[in-house]
C-alpha positions as CSV (number, residue, x, y, z in Angstrom):
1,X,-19.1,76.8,108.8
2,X,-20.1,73.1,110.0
3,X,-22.9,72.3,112.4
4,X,-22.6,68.9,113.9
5,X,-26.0,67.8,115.9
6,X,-26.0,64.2,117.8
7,X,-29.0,62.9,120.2
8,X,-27.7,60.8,122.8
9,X,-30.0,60.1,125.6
10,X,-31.8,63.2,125.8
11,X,-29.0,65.1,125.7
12,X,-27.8,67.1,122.6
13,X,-24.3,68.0,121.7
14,X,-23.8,70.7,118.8
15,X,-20.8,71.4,117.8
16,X,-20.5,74.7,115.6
17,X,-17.0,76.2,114.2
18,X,-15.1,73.7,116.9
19,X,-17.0,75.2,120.0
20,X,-19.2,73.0,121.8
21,X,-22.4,73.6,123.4
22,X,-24.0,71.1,125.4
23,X,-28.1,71.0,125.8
24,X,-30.1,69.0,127.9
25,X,-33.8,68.7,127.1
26,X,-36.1,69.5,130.0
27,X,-39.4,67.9,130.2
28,X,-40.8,70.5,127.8
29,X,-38.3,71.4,125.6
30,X,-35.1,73.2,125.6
31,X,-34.3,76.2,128.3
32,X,-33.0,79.2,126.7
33,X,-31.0,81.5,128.6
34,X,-32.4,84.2,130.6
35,X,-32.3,87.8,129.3
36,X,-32.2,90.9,131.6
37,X,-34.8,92.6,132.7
38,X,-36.6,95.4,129.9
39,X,-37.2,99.2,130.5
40,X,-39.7,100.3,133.3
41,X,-42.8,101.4,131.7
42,X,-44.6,105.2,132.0
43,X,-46.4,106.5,134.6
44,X,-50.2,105.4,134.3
45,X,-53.1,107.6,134.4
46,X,-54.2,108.8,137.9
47,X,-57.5,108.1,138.7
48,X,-60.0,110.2,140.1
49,X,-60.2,110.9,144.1
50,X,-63.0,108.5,146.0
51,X,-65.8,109.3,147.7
52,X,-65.4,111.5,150.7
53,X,-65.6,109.1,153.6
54,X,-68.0,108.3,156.4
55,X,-67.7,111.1,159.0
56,X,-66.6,109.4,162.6
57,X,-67.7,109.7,165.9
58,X,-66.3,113.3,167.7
59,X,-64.1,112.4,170.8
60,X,-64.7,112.4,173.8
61,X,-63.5,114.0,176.9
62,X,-63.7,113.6,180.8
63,X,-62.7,116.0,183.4
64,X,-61.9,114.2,186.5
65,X,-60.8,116.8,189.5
66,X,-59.6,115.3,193.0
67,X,-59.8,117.8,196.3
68,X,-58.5,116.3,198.7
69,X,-54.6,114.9,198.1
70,X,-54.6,111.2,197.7
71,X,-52.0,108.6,196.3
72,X,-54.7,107.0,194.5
73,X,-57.3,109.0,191.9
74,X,-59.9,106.5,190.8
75,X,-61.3,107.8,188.0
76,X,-64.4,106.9,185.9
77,X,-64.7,108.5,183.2
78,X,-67.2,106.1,181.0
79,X,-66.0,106.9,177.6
80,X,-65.9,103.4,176.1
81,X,-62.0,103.6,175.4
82,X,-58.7,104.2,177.3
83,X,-58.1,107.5,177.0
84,X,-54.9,109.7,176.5
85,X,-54.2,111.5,180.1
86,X,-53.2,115.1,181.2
87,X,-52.9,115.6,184.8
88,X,-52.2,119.1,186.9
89,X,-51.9,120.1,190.0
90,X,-53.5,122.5,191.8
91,X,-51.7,125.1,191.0
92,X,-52.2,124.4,187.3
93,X,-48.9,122.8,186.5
94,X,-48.4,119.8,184.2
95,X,-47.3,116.8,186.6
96,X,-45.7,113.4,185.2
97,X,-45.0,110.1,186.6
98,X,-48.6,109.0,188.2
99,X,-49.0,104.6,187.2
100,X,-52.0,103.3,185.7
101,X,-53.6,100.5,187.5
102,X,-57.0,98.6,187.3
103,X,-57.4,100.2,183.7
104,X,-60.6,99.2,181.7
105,X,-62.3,101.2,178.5
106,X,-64.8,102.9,181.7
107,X,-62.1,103.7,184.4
108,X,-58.7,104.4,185.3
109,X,-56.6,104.8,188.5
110,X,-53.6,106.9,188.8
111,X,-51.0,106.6,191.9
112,X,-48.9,108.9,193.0
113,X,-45.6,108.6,194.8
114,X,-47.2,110.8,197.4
115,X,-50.2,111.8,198.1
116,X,-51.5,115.1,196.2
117,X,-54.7,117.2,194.8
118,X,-55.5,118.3,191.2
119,X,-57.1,116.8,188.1
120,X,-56.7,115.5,184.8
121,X,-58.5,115.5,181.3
122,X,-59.3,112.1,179.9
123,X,-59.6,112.6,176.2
């Protein structure tokens, strides 16, 4: 076996058993090529559970009821956040389809297509 090894210009040629390999030296050193990737380790240790947390505020909830039938039900519910909705009729059914307008964290106004009576839980 016969190993040839020339420096021209920062360059190195090496020529081993007739095959040649050329290297070119980086600013610090030579680059080797890169290997794959090694086995994924075990499973670590699982910790133990934190502290329980701090308990939050209990929501809140505003019936709002409207007598008379009206397109508009202004509601003010003052509960510091816009609330999730649940309207009925007066006959106790579940009605859909009312627009929120003029909504702040205090108030709400539904409209209706027509004009009707019933209420709705803010919560």
């Amino acid at each position: 076996m016969s190993l040839k090894v020339e420096v021209i210009e920062k360059k190195i040629n090496v020529n081993v058993q007739k095959r040649e390999v050329n290297l070119h030296l980086g600013k610090y050193g030579m680059r080797g090529p890169i290997g794959n990737a090694g086995p994924v380790g075990p499973q670590g240790v699982v910790g133990p559970p934190g502290p329980e947390g701090v308990k939050g505020d209990s929501g809140g909830h505003f019936p709002f009821y409207q007598y008379t039938p009206a397109t508009d039900w202004v509601i003010n519910h003052n509960l510091g956040y816009k609330p999730n909705l649940s309207s009925f009729d007066s006959a106790n059914g579940e009605v859909f389809g009312a627009t929120r307008i003029n909504e702040t964290i205090d108030s709400v106004t539904l409209r209706w297509l027509f004009p009707m009576s019933g209420y709705t839980i803010c919560s």
